[in-house]
C-alpha atoms as one frame of an Amber mdcrd trajectory, in Angstrom:
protein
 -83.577  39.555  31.828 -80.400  37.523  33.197 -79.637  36.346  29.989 -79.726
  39.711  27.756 -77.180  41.392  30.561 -74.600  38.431  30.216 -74.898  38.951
  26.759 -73.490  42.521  26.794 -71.334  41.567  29.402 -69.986  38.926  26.965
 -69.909  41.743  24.458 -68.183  43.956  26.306 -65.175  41.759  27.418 -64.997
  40.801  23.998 -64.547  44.656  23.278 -61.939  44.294  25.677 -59.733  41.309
  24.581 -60.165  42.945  21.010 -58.618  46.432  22.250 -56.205  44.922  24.490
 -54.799  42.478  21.393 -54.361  46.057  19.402 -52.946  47.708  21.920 -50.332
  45.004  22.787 -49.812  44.709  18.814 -49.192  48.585  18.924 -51.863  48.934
  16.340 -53.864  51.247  18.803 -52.980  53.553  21.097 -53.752  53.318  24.949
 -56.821  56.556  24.292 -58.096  54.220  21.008 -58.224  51.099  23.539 -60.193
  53.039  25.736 -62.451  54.895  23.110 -63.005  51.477  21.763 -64.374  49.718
  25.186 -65.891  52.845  26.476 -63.696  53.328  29.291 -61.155  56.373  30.342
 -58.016  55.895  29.733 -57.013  55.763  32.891 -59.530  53.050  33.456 -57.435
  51.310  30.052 -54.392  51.852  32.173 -55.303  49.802  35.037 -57.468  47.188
  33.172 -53.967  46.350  31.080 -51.847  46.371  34.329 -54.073  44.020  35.971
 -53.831  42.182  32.989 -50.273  42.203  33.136 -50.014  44.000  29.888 -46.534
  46.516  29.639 -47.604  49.957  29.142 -46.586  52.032  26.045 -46.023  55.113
  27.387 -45.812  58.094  25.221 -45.583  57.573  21.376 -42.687  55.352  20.402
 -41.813  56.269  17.145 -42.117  59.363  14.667 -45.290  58.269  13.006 -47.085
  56.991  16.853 -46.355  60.811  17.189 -47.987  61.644  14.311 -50.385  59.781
  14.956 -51.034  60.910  18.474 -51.462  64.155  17.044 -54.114  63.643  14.588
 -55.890  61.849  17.143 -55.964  64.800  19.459 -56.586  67.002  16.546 -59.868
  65.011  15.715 -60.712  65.520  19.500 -63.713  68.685  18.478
């Protein structure tokens, strides 16, 4: 039993690192870091800043707009 929960844990912060890599890269979003590890993005923000990651806020660019948008459009 011990060993199939530290497997998802395992899982899970791999999830994490994974998201956390895109979201530093600016290939995702903070809301697609969070979707991705099943978290709220609130949740994503604090995880990052204890991390020590810098926060994104707000779409940087035109096409992180655009983005952002189609995004929340997909949102049924």
């Amino acid at each position: 039993m011990t060993t199939d929960h530290h497997s998802h844990t395992m899982q899970n912060k791999e999830k994490l690192a994974t998201a956390i890599g895109l979201y530093i890269l600016g290939e995702i979003s903070l809301g697609k870091a969070a979707e991705r590890t099943g978290v709220t993005r609130w949740e994503m923000e604090e995880i990052l800043q204890d991390a020590g990651v810098e926060l994104r806020l707000g779409p940087q660019t035109k096409d992180d707009l655009d983005d952002e948008v189609d995004v929340a459009l997909d949102i049924e």
